[in-house]
C-alpha positions as CSV (number, residue, x, y, z in Angstrom):
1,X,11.7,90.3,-18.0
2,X,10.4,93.0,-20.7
3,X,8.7,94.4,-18.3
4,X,11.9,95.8,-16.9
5,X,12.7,98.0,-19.9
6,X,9.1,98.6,-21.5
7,X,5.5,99.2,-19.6
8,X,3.3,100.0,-22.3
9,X,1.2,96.6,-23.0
10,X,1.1,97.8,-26.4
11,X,4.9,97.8,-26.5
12,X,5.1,94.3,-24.7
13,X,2.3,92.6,-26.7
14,X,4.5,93.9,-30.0
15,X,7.8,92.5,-28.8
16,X,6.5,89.1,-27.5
17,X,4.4,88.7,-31.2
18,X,6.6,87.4,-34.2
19,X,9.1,84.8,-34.9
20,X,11.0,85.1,-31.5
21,X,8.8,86.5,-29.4
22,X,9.0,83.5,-27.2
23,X,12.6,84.5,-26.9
24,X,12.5,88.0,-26.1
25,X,12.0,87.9,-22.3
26,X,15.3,85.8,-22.1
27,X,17.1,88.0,-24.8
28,X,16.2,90.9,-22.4
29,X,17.4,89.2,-19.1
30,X,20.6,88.2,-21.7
31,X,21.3,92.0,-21.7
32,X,20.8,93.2,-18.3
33,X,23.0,90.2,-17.5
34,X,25.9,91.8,-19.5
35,X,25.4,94.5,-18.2
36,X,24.3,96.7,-21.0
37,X,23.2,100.2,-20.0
38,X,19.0,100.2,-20.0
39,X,18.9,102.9,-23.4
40,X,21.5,100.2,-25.0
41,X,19.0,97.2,-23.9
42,X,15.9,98.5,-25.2
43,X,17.8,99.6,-28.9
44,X,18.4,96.0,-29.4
45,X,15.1,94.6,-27.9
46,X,13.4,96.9,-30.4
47,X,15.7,95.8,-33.4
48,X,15.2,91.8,-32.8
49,X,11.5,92.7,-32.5
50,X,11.5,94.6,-36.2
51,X,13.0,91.3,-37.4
52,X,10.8,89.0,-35.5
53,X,7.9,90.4,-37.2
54,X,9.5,90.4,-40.7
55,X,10.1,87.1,-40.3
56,X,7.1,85.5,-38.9
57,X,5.7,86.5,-42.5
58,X,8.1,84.2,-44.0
59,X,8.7,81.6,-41.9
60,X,5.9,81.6,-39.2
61,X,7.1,80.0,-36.0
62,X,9.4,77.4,-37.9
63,X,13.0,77.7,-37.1
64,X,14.4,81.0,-39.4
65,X,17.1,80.3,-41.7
66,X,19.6,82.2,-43.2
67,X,18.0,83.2,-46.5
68,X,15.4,85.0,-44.3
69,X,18.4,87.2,-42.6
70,X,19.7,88.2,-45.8
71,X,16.6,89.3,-47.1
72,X,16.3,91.3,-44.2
73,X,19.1,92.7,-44.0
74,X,19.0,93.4,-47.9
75,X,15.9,96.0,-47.0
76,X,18.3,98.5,-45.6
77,X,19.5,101.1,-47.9
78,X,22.2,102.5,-46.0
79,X,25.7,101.0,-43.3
80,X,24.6,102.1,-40.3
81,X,20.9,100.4,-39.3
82,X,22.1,97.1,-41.5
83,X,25.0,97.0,-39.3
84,X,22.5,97.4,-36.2
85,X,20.5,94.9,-37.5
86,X,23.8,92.5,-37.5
87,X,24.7,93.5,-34.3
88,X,21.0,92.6,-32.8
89,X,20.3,89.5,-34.8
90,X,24.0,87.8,-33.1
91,X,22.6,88.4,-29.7
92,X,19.2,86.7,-30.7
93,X,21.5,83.5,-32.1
94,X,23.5,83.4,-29.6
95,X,20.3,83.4,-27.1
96,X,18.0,81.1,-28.8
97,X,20.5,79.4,-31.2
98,X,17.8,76.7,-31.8
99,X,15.5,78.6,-33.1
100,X,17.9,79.1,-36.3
101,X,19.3,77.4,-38.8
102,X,23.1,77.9,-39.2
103,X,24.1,76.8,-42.9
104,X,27.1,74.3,-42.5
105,X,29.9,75.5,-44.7
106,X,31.2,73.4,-47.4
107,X,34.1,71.8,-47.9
108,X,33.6,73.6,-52.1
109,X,33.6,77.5,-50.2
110,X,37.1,76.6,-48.9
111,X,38.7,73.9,-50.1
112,X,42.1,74.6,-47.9
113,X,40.0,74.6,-44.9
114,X,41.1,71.4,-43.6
115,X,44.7,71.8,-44.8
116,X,45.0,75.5,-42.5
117,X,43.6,73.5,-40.1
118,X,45.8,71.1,-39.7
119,X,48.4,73.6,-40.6
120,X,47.6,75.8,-37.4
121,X,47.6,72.5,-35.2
122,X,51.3,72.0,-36.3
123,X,52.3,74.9,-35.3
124,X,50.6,75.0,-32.0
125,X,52.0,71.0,-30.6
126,X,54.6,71.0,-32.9
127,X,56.1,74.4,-32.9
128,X,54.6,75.3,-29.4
129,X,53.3,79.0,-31.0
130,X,51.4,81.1,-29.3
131,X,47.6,82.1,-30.6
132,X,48.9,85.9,-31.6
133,X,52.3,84.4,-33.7
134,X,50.2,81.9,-35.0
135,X,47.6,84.3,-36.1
136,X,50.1,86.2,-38.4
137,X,51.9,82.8,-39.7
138,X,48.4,81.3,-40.7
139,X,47.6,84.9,-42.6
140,X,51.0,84.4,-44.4
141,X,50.4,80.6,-45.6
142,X,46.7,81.7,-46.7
143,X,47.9,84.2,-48.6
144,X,50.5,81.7,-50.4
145,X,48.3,79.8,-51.3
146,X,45.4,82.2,-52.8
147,X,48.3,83.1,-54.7
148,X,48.7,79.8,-55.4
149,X,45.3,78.9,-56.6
150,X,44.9,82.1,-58.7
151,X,48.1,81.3,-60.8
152,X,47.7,77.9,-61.2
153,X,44.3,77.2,-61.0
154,X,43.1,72.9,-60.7
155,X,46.9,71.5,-59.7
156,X,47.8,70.2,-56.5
157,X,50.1,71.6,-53.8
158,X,52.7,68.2,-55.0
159,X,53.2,70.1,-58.6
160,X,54.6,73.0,-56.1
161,X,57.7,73.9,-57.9
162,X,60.9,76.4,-57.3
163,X,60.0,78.6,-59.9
164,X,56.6,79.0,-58.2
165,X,57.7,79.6,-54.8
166,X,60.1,82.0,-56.1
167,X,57.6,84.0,-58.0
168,X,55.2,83.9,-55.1
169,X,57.7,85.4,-53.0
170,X,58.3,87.7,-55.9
171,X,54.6,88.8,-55.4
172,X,54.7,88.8,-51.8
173,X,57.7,91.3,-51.5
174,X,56.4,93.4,-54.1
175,X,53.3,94.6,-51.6
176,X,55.7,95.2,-48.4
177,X,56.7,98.4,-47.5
178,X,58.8,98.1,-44.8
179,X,62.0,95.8,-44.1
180,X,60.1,94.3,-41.3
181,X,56.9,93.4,-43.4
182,X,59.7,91.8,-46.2
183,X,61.4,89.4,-43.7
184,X,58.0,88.7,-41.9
185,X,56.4,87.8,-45.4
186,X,59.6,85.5,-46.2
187,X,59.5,84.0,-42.8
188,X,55.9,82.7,-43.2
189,X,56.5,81.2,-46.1
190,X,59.2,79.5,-45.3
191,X,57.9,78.1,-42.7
192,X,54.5,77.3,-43.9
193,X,56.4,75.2,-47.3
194,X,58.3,73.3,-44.0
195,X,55.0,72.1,-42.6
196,X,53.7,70.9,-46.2
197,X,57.2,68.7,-46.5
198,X,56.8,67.7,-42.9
199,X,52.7,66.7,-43.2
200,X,53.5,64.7,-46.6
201,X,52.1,66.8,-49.2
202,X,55.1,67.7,-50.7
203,X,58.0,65.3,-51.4
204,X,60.5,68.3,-51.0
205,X,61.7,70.9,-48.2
206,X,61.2,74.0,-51.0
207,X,61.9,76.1,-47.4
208,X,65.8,76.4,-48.6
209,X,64.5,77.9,-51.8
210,X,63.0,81.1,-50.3
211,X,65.3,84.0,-50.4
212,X,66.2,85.7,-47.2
213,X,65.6,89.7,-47.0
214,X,68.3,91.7,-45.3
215,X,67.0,93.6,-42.4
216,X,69.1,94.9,-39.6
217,X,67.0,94.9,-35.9
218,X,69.6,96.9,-34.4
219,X,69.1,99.9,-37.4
220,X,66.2,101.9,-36.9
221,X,65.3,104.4,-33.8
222,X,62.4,103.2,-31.6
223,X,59.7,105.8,-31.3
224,X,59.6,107.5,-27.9
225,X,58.1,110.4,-26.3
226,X,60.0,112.7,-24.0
227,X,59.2,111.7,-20.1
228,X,58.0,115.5,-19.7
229,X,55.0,114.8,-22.5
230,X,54.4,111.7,-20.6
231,X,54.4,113.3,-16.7
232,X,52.0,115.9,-18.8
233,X,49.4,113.5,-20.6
234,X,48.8,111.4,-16.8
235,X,48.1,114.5,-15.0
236,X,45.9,115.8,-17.5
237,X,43.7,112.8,-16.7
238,X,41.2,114.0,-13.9
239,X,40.2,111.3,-11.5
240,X,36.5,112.8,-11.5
241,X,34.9,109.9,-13.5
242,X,35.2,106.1,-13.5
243,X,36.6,106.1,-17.1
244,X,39.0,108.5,-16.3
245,X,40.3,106.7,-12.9
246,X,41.2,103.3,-15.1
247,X,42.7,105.6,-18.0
248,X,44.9,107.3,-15.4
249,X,45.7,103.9,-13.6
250,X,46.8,102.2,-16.7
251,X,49.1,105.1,-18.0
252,X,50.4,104.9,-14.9
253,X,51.0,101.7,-14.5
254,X,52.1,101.2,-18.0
255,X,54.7,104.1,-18.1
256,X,56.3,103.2,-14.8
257,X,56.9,99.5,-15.4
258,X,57.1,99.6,-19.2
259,X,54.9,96.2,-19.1
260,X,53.5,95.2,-22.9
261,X,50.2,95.5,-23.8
262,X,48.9,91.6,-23.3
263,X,50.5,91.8,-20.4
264,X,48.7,94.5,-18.5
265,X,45.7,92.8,-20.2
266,X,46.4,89.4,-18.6
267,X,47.4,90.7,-14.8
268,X,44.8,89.6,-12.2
269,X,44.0,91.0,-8.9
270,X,45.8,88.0,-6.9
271,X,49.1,89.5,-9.1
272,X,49.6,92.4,-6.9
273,X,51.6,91.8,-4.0
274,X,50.8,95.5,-1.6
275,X,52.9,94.3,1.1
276,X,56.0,94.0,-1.3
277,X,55.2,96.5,-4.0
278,X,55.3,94.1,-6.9
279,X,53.3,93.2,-9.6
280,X,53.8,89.5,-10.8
281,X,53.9,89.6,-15.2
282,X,52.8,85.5,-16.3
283,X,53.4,84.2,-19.2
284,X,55.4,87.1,-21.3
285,X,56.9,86.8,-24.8
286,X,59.6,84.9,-23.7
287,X,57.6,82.9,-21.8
288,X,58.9,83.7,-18.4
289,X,57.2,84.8,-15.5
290,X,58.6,88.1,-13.9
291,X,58.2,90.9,-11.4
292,X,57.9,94.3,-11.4
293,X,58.4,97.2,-9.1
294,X,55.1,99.3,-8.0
295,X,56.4,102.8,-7.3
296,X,53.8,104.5,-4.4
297,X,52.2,106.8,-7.3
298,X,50.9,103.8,-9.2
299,X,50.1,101.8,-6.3
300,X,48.0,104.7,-5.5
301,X,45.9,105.2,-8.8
302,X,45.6,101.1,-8.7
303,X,44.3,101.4,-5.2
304,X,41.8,104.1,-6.0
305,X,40.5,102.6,-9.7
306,X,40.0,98.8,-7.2
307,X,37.8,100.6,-4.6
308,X,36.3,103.4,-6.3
309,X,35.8,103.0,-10.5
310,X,36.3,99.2,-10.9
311,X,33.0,97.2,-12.0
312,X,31.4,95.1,-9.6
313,X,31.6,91.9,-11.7
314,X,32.7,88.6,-11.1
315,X,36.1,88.7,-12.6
316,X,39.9,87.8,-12.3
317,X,41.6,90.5,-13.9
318,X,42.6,93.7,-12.9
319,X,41.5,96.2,-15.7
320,X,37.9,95.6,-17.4
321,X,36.2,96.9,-19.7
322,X,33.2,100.1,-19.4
323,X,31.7,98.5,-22.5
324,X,29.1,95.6,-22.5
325,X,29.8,93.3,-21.8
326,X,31.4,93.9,-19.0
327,X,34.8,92.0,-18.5
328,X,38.4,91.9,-19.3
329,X,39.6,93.3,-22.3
330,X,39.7,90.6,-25.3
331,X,42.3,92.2,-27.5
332,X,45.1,95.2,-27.8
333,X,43.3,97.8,-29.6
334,X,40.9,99.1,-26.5
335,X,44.2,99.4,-24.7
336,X,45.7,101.1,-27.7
337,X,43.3,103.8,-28.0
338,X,42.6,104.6,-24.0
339,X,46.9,105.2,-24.7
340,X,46.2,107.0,-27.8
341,X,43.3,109.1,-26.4
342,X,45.2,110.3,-23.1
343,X,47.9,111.1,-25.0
344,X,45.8,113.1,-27.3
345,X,44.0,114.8,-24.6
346,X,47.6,115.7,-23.2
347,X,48.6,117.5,-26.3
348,X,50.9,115.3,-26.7
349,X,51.7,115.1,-30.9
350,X,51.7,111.5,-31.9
351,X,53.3,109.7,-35.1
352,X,51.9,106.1,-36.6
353,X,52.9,104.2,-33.4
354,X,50.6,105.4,-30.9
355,X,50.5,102.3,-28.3
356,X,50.9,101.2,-24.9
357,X,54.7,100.1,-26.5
358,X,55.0,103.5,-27.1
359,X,55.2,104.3,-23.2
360,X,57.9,101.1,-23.3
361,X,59.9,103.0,-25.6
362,X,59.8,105.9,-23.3
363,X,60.6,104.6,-20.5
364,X,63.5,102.7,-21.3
365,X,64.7,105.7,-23.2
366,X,64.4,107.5,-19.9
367,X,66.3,104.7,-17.6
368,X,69.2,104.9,-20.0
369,X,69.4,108.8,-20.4
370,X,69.5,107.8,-16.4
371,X,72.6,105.9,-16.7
372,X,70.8,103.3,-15.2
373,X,72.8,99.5,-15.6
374,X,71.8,98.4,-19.4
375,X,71.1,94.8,-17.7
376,X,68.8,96.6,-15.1
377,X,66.8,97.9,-17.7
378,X,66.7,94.6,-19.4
379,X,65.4,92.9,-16.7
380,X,63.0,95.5,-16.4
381,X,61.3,95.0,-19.2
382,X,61.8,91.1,-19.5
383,X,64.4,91.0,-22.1
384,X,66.0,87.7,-23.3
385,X,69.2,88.8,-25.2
386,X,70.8,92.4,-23.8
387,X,71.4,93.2,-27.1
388,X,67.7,94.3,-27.6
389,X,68.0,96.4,-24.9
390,X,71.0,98.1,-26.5
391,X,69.1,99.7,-29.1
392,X,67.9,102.0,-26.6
393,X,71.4,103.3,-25.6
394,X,71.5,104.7,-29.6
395,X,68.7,107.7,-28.6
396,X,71.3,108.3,-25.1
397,X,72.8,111.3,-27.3
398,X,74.5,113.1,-24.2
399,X,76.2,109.7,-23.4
400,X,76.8,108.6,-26.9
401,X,79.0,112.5,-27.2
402,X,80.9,111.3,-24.3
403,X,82.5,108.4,-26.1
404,X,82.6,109.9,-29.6
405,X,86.4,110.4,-30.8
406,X,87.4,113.9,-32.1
407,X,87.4,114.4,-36.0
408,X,90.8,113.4,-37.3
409,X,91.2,117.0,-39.3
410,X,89.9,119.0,-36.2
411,X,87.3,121.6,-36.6
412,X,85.7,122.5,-39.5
């Protein structure tokens, strides 16, 4: 398999010598597998090569553990070829995993391992939390107790008292900036001193002790664009590349339906209905499957990214990713920055919140400059409670002049 990206003999006897040179004919069928572009391929090949001959001189052909990696990684003198070298060497593991040996952390590196554990399964059956709130609850109980730990050093979470929790919330609010940081800090907290009540290892509910931090949802403005800086960032996207045929399909398709970003990521091909016009949204924030309307223009640039720009791979969803490994988009940011780099591109001057919930923003500030029905809107963009659709009708300042009552002392 070499042989596809090297045909010197030279070159092939080199790569194939070492401590995985047994390994490097599947690591290179591993990459054109993925996908990964034939310059890409041979970059890595060469780098698990380098190491494959550093170690063979220290462990020969017996399995390579992790003191050898550090040592090799601890020759580079500089970020950018050690963080190569990182990158290479989690290929070659995840290839020929038996050829290393993975050190089995101790219970002594973490000792609240087991109790976030068991912490994160609570709030996944007990709770019924999904992975991305669960993520930032976890983050908040760790924190608690580091904080924990580092104050009070060798006692047990059952000498917990008030007067700790209320200086670690003390400490907590002191690094928040924002309202919305303050209550989130609180909130995790609380909730994390429930589940050590609830799982026995505290005899008390210290929850009710936690303060609660005023923050108003309804108080701030959302950040929106105008709809003419929108219009002008999507047709500065030329259609001439396959990059740029997704870009303009999911700014379109974003901006139009004012979908969230997991939820553009999780739509699959079957979701599409053509005949209809509809695009069918599972499992949203609320939880609750919904539809959206295709407009023709969308349908359009969908229709030309399917047949013309989307990979040939075998995969369910609708928008992948150019990068290798070729697939579906694993998290928010890569959707973040195609939104933040079109919008760029379309001169379009952009403030800390730069998203694809930027484009919701828009567009429901757009329906309601409209006039459209407030519970249209809300059903739109799958809204629970019409009172979070409401904020929107704050930024309506044309409509908001219609209602406002003259001053009582008349003109100033």
């Amino acid at each position: 398999m070499l042989e596809f990206y090297f045909s010197y003999r030279g070159v092939l006897k080199r790569l194939r010598s070492g401590a995985l040179g047994g390994e490097m004919d599947r690591l290179a069928e591993h990459f054109l597998t993925l996908g990964y572009k034939r310059a890409s391929a041979k970059i890595y090949l060469s780098r698990v090569a380098r190491f494959s001959q550093f170690a063979a001189t220290r462990c020969g052909l017996m399995p390579i553990h992790q003191d050898v990696i550090d040592s090799y990684l601890g020759t580079f003198t500089t970020d950018t070829p050690r963080i190569g070298a990182v990158s290479a060497l989690a290929h070659a593991r995840r290839v020929a995993p038996e050829r290393f040996i993975i050190p089995v952390p101790s219970e002594e590196a973490d000792p609240d391992a087991l109790l976030l554990a068991s912490f994160s399964d609570y709030l996944r059956t007990v709770r019924g939390l999904e992975p991305k709130t669960r993520e930032g609850i976890l983050l908040g109980g760790r924190r608690f107790l580091d904080w924990f730990r580092h104050r009070h050093p060798g006692q047990n979470l059952e000498a917990l008292t008030a007067e700790h929790v209320l200086a670690a919330v003390e400490h907590r609010l002191s690094l928040s900036a924002t309202s919305g940081t303050r209550t989130a800090a609180t909130s995790h907290i609380r909730t994390f001193l429930r589940f050590l009540c609830w799982a026995g290892h505290h005899r008390q509910d210290l929850a009710r002790i936690v303060p609660r931090t005023p923050y108003w949802r309804l108080a701030h403005l959302p950040p929106r664009l105008a709809w003419g800086d929108v219009r002008r960032a999507i047709d500065a996207i030329g259609a001439t590349t396959p990059v740029a045929i997704r870009d303009r399909a999911v700014l379109l398709l974003l901006a139009t339906t004012g979908i969230r970003n997991g939820e553009l990521r999780a739509i699959r091909l079957q979701d599409i209905d053509w005949r209809t016009g509809e695009v069918f949204i599972r499992r949203t924030k609320g939880k609750r499957d919904r539809v959206v309307p295709l407009l023709e223009e969308t349908g359009a640039a969908l229709v030309d990214y399917i047949l013309r720009a989307r990979p040939k791979v075998d995969s369910p969803y609708l928008f992948l990713s150019f990068t290798p490994p070729v697939g579906a988009f694993k998290s928010a940011a890569p959707v973040s920055r195609i939104v933040r780099k079109r919008l760029r591109h379309g001169g379009v001057e952009l403030g800390r919140v730069a998203g694809a919930h930027l484009l919701r923003h828009s567009l429901a500030t757009q329906l309601v400059g409209q006039r459209r029905p407030i519970n249209e809107v809300a059903d739109l963009l799958g809204h629970r409670s019409i009172n979070t659709t409401a904020l929107y009708v704050k930024v309506a300042a044309s409509q908001l002049a219609e209602v406002a009552l003259p001053f009582p002392g008349g003109a100033a």
